[in-house]
Chimera marker file (.cmm) of the C-alpha trace (Angstrom):
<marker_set name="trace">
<marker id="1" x="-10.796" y="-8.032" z="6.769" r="1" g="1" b="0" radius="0.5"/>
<marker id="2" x="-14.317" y="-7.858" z="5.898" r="1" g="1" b="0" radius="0.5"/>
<marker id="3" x="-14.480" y="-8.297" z="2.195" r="1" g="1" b="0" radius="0.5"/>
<marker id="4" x="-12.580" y="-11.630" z="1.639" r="1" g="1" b="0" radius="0.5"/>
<marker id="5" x="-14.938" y="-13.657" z="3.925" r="1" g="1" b="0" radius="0.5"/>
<marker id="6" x="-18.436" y="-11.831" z="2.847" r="1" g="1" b="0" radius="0.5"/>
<marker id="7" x="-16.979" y="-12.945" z="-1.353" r="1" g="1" b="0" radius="0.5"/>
<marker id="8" x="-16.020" y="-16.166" z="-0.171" r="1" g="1" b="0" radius="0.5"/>
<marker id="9" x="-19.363" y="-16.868" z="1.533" r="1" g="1" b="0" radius="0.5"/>
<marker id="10" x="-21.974" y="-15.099" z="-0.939" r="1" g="1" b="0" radius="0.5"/>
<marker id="11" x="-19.796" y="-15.111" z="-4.477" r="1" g="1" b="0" radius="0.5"/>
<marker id="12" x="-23.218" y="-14.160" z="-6.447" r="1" g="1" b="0" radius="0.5"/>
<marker id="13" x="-22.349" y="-10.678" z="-4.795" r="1" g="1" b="0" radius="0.5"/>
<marker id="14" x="-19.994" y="-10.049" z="-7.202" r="1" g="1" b="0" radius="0.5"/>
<marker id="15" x="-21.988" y="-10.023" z="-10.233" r="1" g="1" b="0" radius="0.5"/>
<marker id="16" x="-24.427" y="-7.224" z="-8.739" r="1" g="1" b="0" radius="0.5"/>
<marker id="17" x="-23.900" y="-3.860" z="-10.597" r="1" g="1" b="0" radius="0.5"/>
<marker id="18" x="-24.880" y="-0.409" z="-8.910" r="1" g="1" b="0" radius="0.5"/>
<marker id="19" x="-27.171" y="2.055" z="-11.060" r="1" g="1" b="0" radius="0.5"/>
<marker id="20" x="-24.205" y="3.210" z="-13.171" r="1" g="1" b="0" radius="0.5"/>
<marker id="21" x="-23.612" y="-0.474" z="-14.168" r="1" g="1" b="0" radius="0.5"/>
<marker id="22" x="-20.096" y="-0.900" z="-12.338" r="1" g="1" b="0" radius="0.5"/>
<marker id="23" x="-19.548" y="-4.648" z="-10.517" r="1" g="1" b="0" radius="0.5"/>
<marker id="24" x="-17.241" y="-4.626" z="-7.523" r="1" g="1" b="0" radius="0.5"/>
<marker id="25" x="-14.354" y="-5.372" z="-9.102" r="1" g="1" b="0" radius="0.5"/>
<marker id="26" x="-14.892" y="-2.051" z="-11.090" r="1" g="1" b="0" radius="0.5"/>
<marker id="27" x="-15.379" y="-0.030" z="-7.802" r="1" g="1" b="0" radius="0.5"/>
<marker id="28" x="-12.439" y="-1.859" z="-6.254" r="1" g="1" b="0" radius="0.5"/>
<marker id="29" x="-9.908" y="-0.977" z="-8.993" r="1" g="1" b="0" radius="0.5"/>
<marker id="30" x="-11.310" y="2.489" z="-9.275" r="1" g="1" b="0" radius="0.5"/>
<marker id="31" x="-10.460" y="3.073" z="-5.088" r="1" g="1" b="0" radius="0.5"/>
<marker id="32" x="-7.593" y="1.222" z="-5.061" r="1" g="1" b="0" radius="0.5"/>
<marker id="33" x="-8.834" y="-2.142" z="-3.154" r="1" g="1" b="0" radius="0.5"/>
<marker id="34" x="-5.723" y="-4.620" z="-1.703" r="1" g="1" b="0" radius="0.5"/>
<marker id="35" x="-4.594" y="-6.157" z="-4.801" r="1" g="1" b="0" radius="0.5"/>
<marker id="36" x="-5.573" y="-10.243" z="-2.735" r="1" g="1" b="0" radius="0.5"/>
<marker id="37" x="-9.141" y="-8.390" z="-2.444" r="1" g="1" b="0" radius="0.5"/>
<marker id="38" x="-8.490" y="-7.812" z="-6.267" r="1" g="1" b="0" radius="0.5"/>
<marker id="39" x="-7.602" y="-10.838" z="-6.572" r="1" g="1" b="0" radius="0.5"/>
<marker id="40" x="-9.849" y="-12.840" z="-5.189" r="1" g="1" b="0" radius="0.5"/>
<marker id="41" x="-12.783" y="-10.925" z="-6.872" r="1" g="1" b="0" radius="0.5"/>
<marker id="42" x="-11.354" y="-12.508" z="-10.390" r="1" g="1" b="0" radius="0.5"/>
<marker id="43" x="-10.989" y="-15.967" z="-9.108" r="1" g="1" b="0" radius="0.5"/>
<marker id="44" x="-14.574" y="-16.044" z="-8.068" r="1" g="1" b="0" radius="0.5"/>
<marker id="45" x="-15.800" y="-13.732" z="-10.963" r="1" g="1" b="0" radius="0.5"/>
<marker id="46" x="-13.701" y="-13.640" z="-13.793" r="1" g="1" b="0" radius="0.5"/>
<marker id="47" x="-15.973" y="-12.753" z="-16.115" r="1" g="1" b="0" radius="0.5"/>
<marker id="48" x="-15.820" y="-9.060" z="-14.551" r="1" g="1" b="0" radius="0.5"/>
<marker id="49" x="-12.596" y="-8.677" z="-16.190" r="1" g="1" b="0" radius="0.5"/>
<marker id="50" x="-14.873" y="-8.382" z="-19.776" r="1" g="1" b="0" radius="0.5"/>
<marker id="51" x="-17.998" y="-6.512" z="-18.008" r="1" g="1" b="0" radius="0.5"/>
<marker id="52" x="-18.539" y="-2.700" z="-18.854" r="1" g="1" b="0" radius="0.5"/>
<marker id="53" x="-20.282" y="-0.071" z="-16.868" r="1" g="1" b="0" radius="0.5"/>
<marker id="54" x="-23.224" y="1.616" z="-18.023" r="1" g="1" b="0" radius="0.5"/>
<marker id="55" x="-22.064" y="5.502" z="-18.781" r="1" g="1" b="0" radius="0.5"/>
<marker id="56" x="-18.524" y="4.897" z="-20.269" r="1" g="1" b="0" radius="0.5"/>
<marker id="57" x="-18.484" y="1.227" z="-20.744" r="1" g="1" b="0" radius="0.5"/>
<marker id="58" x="-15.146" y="1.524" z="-19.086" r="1" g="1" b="0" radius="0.5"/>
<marker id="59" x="-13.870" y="-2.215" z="-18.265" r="1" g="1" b="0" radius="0.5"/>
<marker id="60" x="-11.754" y="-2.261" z="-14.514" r="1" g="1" b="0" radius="0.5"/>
<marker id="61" x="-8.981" y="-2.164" z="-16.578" r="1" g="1" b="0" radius="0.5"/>
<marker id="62" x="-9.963" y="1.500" z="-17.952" r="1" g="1" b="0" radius="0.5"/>
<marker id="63" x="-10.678" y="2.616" z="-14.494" r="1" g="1" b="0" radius="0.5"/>
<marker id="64" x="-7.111" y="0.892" z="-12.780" r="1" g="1" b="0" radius="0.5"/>
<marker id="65" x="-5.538" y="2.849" z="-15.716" r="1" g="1" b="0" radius="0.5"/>
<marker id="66" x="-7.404" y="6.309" z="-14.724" r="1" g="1" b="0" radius="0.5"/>
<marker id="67" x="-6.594" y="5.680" z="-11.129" r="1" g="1" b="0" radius="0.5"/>
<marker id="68" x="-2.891" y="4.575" z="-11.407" r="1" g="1" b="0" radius="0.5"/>
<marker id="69" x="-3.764" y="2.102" z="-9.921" r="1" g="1" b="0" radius="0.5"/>
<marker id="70" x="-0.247" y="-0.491" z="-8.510" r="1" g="1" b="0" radius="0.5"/>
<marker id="71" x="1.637" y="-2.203" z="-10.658" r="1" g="1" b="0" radius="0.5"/>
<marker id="72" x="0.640" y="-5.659" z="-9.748" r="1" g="1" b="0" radius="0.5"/>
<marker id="73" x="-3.147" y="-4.702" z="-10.185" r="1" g="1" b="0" radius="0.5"/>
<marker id="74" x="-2.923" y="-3.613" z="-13.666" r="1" g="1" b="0" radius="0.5"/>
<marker id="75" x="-0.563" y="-6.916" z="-14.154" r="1" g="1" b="0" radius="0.5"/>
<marker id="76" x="-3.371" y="-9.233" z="-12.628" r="1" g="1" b="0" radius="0.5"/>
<marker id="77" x="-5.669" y="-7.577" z="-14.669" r="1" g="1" b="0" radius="0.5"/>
<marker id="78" x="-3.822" y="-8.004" z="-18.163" r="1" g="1" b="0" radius="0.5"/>
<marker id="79" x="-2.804" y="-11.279" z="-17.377" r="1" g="1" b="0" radius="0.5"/>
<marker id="80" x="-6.237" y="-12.762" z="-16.686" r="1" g="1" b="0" radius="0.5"/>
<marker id="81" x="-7.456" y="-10.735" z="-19.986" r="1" g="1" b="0" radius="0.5"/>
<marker id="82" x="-5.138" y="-9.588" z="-22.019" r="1" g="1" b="0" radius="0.5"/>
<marker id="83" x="-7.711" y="-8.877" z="-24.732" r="1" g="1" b="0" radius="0.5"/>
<marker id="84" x="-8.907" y="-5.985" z="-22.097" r="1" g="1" b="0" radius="0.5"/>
<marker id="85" x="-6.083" y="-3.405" z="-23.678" r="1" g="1" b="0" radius="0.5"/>
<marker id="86" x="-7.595" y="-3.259" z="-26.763" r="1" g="1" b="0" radius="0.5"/>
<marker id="87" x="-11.110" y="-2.840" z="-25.585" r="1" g="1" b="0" radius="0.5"/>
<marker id="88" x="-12.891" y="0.810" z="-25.939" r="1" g="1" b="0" radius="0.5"/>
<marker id="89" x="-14.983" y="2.529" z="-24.683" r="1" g="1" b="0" radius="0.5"/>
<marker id="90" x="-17.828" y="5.042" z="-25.460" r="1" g="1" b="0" radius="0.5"/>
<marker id="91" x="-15.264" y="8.032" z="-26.590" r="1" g="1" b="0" radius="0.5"/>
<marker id="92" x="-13.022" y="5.104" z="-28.073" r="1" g="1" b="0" radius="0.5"/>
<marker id="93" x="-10.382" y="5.190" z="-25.685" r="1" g="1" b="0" radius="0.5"/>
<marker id="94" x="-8.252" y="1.899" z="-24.930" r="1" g="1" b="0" radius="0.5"/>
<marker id="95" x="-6.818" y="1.757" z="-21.088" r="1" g="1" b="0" radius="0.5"/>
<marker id="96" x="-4.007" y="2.951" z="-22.662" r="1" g="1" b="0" radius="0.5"/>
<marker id="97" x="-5.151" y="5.919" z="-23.385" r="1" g="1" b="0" radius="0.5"/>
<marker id="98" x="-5.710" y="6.629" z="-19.472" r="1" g="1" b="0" radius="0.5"/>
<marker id="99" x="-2.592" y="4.967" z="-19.236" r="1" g="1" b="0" radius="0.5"/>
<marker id="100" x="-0.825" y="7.832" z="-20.845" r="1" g="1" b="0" radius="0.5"/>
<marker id="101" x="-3.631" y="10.776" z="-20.107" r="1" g="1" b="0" radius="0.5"/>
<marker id="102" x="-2.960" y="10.262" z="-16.075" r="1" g="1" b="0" radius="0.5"/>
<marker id="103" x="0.854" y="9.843" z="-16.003" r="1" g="1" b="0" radius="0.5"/>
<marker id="104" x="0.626" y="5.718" z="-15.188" r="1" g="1" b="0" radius="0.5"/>
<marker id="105" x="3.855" y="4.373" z="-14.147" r="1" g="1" b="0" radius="0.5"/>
<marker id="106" x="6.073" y="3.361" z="-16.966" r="1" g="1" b="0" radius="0.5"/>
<marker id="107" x="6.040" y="-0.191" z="-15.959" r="1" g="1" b="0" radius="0.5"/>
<marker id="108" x="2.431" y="-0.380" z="-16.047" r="1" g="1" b="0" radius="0.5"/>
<marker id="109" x="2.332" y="0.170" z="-19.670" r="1" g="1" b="0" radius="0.5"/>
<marker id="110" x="6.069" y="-1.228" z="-20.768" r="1" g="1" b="0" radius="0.5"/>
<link id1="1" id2="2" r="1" g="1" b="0" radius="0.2"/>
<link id1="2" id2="3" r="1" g="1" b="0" radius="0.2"/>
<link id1="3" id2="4" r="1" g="1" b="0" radius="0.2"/>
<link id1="4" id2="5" r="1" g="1" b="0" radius="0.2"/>
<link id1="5" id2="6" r="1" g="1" b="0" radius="0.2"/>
<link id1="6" id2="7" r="1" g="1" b="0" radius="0.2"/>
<link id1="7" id2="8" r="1" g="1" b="0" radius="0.2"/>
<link id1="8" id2="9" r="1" g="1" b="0" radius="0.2"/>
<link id1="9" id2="10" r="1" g="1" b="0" radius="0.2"/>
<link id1="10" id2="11" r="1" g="1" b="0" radius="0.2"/>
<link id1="11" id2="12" r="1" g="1" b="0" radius="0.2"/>
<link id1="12" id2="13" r="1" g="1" b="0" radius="0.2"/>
<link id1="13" id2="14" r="1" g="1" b="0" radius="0.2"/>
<link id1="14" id2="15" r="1" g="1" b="0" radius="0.2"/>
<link id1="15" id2="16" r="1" g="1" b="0" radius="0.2"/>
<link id1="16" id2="17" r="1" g="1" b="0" radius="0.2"/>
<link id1="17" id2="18" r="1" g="1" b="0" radius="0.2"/>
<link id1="18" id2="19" r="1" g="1" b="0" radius="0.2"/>
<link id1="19" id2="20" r="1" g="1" b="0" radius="0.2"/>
<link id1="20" id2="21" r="1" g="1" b="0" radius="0.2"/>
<link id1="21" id2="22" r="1" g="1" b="0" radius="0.2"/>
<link id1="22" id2="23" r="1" g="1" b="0" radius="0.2"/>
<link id1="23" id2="24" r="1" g="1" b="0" radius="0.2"/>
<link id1="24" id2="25" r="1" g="1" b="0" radius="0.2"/>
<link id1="25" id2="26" r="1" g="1" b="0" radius="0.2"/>
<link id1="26" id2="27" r="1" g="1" b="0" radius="0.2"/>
<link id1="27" id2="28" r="1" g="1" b="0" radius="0.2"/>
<link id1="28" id2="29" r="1" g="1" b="0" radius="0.2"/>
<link id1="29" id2="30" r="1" g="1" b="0" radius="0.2"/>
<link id1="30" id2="31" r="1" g="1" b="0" radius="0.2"/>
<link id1="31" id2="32" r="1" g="1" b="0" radius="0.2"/>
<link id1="32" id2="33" r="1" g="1" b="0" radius="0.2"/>
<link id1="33" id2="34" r="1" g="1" b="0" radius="0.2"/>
<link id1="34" id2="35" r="1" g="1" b="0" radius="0.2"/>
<link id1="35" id2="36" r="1" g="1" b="0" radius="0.2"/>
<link id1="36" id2="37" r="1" g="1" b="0" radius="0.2"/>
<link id1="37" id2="38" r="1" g="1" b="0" radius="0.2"/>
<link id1="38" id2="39" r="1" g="1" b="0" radius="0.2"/>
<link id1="39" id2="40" r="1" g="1" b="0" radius="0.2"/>
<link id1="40" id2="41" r="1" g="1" b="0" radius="0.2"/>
<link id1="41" id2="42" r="1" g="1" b="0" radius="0.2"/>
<link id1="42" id2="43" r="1" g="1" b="0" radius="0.2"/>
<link id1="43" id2="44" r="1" g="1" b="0" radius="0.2"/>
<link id1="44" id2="45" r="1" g="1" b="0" radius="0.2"/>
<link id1="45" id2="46" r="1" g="1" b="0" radius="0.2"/>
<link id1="46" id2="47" r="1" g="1" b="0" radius="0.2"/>
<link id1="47" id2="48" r="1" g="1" b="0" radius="0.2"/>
<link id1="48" id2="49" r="1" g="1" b="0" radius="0.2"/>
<link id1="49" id2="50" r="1" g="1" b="0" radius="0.2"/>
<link id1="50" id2="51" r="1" g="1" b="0" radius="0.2"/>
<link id1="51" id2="52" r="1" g="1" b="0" radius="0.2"/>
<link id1="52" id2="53" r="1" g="1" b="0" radius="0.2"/>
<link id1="53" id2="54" r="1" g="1" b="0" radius="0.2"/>
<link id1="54" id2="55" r="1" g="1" b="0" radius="0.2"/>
<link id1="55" id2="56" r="1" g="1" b="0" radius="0.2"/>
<link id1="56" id2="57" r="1" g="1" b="0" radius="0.2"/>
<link id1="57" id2="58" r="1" g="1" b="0" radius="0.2"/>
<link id1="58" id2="59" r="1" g="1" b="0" radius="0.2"/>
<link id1="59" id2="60" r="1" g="1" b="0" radius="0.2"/>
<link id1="60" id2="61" r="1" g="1" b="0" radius="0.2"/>
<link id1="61" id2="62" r="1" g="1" b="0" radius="0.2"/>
<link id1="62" id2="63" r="1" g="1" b="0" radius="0.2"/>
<link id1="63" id2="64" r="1" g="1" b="0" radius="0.2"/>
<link id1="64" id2="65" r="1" g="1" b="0" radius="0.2"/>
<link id1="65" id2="66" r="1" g="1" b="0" radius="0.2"/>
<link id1="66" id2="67" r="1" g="1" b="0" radius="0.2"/>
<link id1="67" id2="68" r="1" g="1" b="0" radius="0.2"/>
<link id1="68" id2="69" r="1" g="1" b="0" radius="0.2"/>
<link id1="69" id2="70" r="1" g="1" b="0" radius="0.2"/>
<link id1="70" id2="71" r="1" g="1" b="0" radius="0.2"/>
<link id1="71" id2="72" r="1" g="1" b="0" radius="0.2"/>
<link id1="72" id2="73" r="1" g="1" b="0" radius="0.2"/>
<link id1="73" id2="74" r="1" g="1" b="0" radius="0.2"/>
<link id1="74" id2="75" r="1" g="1" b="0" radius="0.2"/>
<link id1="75" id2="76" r="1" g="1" b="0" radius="0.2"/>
<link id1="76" id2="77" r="1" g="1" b="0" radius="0.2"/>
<link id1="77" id2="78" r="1" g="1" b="0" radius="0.2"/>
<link id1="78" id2="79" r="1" g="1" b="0" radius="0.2"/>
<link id1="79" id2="80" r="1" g="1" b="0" radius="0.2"/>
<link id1="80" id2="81" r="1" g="1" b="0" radius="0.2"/>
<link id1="81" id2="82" r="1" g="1" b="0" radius="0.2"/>
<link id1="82" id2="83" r="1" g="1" b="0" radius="0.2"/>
<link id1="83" id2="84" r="1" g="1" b="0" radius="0.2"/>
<link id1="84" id2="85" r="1" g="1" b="0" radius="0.2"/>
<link id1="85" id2="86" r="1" g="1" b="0" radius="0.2"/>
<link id1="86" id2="87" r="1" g="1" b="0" radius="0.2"/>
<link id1="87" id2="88" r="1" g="1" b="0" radius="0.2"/>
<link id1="88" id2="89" r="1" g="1" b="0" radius="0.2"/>
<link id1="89" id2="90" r="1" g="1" b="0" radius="0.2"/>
<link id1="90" id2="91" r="1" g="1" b="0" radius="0.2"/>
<link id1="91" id2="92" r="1" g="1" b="0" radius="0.2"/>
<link id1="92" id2="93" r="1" g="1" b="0" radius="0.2"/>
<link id1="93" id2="94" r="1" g="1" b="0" radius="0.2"/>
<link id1="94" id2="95" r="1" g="1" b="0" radius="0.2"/>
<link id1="95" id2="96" r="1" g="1" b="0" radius="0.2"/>
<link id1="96" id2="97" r="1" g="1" b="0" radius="0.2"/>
<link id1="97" id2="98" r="1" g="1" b="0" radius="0.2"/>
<link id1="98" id2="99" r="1" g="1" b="0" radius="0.2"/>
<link id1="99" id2="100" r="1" g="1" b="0" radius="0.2"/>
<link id1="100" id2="101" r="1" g="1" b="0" radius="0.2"/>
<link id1="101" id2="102" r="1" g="1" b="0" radius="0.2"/>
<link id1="102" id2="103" r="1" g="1" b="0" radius="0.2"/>
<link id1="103" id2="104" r="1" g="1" b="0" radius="0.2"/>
<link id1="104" id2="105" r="1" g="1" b="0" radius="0.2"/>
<link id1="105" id2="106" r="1" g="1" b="0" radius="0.2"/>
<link id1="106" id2="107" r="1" g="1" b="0" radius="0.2"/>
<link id1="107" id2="108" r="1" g="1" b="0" radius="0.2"/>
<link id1="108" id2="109" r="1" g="1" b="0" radius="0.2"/>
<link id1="109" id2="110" r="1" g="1" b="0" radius="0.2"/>
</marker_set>
């Protein structure tokens, strides 16, 4: 594993955003990352829970939700901010709005 040793030895990494304003966390919920990769991004970053991207200002929860993304990454993710359900985004959608728009699993959103 590449990713855990490389975040672990240059944490700074993970506040870098790409031109379209997404962190890694936001690229590894949105391609389904290992959920300790996940994990490990918030314990070193976990103010990347609250960041937005640039053209939706879709938080990672947004894009886990439009993924359907695994169970215990959407948990993670609304346990370390549980503020991040009500957030919205440019159209005003919530994650649950993905949630329900791309058939998430009914324990994501129970």
């Amino acid at each position: 594993e590449i990713i855990s040793p490389l975040i672990r030895t240059c944490p700074d990494v993970l506040k870098v955003k790409n031109r379209n304003g997404l962190t890694p966390l936001h690229i590894a919920c949105k391609f389904h990352a290992q959920f300790e990769v996940i994990s490990l991004m918030i314990k070193m970053y976990p103010e990347a829970l609250k960041e937005t991207d640039s053209y939706n200002a879709d938080t990672p929860l947004h894009l886990a939700f439009q993924v359907n993304s695994w169970f215990e990454v959407i948990s993670l993710l609304l346990k370390e901010y549980p503020q991040a359900i009500k957030e919205t985004n440019r159209i005003g959608y919530t994650p649950l709005h993905f949630a329900c728009l791309c058939n998430a699993q009914p324990e994501s959103i129970a």
